[in-house]
N, CA, C and O atoms as a DFTB+ gen file, in Angstrom:
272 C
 N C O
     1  1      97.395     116.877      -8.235
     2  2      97.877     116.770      -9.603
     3  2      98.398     115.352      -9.864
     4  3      99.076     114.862      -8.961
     5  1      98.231     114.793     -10.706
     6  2      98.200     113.297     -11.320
     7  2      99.749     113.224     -11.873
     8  3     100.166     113.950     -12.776
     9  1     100.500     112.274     -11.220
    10  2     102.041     112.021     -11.892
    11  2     101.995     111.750     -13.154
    12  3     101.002     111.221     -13.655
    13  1     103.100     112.085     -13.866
    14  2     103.299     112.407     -15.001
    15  2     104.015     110.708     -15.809
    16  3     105.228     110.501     -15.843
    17  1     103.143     109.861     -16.283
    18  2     103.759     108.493     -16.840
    19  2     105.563     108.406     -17.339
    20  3     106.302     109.013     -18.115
    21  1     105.644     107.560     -16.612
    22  2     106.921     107.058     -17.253
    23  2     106.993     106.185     -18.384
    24  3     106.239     105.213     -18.427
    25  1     107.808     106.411     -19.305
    26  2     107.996     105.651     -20.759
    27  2     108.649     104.486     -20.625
    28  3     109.688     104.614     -19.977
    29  1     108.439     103.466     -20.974
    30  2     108.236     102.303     -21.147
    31  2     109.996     102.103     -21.819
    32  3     110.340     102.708     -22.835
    33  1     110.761     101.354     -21.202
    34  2     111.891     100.912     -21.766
    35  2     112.277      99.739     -22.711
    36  3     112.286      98.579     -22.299
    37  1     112.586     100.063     -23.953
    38  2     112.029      98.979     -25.311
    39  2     112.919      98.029     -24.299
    40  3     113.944      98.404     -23.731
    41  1     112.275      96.624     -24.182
    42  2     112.617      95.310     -23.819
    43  2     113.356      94.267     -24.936
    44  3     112.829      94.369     -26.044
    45  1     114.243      93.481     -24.888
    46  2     114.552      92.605     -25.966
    47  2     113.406      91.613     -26.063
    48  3     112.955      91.281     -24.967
    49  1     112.916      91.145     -26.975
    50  2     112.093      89.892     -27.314
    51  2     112.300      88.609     -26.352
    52  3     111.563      88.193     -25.458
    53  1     113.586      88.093     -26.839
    54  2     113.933      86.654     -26.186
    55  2     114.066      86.840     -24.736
    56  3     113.628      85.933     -24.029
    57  1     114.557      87.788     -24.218
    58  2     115.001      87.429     -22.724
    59  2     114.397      88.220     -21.932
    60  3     114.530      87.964     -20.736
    61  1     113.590      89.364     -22.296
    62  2     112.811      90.714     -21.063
    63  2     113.728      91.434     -20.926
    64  3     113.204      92.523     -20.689
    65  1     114.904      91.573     -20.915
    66  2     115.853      92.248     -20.471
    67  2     115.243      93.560     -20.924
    68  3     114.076      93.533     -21.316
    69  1     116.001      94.866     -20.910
    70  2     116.045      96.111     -21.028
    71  2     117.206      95.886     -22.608
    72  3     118.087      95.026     -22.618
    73  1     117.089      96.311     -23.144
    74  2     117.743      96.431     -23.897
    75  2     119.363      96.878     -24.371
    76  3     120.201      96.322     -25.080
    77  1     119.348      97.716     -23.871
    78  2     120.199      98.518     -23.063
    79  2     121.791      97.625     -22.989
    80  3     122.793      97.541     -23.699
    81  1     121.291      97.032     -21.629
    82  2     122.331      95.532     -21.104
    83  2     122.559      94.870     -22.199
    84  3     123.543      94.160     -21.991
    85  1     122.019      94.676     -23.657
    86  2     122.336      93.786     -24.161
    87  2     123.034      94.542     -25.755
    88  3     123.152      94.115     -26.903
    89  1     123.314      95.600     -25.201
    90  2     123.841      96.357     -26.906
    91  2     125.637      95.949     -27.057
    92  3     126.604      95.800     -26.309
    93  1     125.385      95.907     -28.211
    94  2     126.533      95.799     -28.948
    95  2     127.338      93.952     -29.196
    96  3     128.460      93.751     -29.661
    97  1     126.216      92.720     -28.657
    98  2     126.713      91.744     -28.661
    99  2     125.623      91.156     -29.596
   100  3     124.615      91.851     -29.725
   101  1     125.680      89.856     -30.336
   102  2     124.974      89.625     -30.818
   103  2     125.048      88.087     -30.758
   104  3     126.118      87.565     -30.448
   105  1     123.750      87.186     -31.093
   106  2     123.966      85.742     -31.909
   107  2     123.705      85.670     -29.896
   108  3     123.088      86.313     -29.047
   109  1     125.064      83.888     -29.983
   110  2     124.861      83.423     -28.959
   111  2     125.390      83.834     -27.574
   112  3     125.083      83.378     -26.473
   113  1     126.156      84.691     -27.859
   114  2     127.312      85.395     -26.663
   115  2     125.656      86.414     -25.993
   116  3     125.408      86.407     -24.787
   117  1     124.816      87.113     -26.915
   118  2     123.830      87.852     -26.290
   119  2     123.309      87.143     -25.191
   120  3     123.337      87.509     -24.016
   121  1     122.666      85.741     -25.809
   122  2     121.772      84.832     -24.893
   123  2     122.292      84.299     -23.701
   124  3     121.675      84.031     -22.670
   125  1     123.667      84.155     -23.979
   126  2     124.616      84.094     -22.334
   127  2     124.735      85.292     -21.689
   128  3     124.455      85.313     -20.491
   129  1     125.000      86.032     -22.090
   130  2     124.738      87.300     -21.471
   131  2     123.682      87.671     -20.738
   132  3     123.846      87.940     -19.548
   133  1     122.533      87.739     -21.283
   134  2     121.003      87.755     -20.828
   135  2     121.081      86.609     -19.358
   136  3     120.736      86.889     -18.210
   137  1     121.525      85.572     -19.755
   138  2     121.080      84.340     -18.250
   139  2     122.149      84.862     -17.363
   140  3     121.917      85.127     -16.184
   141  1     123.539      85.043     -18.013
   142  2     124.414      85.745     -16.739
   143  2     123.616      87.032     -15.779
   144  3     123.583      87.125     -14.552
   145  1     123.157      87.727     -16.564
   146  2     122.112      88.753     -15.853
   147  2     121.383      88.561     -15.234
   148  3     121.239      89.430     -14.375
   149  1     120.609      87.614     -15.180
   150  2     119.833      86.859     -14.981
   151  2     119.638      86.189     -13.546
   152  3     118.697      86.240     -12.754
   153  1     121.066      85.440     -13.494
   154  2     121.673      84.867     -12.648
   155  2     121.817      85.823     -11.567
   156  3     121.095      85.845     -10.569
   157  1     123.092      86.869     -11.886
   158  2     123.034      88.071     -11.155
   159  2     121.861      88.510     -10.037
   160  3     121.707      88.360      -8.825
   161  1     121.046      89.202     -11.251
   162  2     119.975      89.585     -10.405
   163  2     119.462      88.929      -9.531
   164  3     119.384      89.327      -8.369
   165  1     118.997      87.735      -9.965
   166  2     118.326      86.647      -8.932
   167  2     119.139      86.497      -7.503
   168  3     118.543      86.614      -6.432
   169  1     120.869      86.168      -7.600
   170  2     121.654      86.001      -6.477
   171  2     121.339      87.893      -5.650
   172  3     121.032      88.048      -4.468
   173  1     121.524      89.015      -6.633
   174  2     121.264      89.899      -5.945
   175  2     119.955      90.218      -4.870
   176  3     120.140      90.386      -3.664
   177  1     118.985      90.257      -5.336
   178  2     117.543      89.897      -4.963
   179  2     117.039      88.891      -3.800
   180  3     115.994      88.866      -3.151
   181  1     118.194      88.070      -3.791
   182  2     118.106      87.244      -2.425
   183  2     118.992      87.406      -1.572
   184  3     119.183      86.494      -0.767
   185  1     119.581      88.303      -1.523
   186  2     120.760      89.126      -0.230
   187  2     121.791      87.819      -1.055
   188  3     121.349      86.734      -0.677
   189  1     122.701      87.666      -1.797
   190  2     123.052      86.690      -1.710
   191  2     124.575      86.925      -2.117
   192  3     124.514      87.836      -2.943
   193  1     125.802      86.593      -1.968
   194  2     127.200      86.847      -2.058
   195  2     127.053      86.733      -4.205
   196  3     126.649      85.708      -4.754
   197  1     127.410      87.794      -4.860
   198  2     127.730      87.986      -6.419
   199  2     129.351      86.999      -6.592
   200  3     130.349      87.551      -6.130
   201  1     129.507      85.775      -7.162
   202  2     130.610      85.549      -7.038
   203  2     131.659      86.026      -8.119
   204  3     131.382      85.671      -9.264
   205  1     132.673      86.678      -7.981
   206  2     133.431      87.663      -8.971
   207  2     133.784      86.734     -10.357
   208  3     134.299      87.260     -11.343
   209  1     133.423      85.214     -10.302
   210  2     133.922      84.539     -11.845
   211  2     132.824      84.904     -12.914
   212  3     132.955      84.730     -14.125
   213  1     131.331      85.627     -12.057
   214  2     129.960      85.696     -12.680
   215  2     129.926      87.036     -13.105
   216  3     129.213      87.428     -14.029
   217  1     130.768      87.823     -12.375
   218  2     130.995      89.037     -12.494
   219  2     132.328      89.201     -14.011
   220  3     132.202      90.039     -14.904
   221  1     133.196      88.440     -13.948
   222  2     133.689      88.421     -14.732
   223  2     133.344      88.010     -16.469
   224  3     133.673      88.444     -17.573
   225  1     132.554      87.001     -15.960
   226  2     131.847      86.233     -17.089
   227  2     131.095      87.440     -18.047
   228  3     131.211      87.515     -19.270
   229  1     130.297      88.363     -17.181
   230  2     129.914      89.707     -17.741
   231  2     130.449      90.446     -18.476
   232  3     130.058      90.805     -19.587
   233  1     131.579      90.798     -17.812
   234  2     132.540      91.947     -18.600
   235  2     132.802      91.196     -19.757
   236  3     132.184      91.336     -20.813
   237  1     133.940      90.203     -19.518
   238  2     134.453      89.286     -21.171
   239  2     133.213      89.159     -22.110
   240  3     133.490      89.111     -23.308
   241  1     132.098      89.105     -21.825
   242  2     131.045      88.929     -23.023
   243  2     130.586      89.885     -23.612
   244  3     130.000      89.737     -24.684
   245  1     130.738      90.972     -23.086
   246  2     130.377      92.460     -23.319
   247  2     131.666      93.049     -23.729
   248  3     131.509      94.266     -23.826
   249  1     133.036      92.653     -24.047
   250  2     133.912      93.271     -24.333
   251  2     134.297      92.648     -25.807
   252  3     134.284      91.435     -26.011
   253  1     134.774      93.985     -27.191
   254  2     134.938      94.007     -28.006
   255  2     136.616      93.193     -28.022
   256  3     137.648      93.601     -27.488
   257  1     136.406      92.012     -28.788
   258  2     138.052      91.235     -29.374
   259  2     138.832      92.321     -29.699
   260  3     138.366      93.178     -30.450
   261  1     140.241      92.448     -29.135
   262  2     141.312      92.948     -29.988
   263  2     141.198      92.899     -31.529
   264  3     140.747      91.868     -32.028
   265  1     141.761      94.459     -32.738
   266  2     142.231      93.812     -33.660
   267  2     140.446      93.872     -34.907
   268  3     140.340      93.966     -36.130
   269  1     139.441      93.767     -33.852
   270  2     138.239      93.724     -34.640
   271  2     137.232      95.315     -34.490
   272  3     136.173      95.435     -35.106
């Protein structure tokens, strides 16, 4: 019996990303976001130490301002 296709995860335009990773930010904070990921993955992918300021850099860009 022939596996059953997996659906295709809408991609963002500019960066390949998954979409997903990139909700709720917009403009230029997205596009840093996207290369921080980016970055990530790549250091992940090569056995390589994640350094926690890159890790941080993530969260703060993905987190909603006080107040807004």
């Amino acid at each position: 019996m022939a596996k059953k296709k997996r659906r295709a995860v809408p991609k963002d335009k500019k960066s390949g990303l998954p979409k997903k990773y990139l909700s709720g930010v917009k403009g230029g904070k997205r596009s840093e976001l996207a290369g921080v990921l980016a970055q990530i993955s790549a250091l992940y992918r090569a056995g390589k130490r994640i350094p926690k300021s890159l890790l941080d850099r993530r969260m703060n860009l993905g987190k909603k301002k006080k107040g807004s």
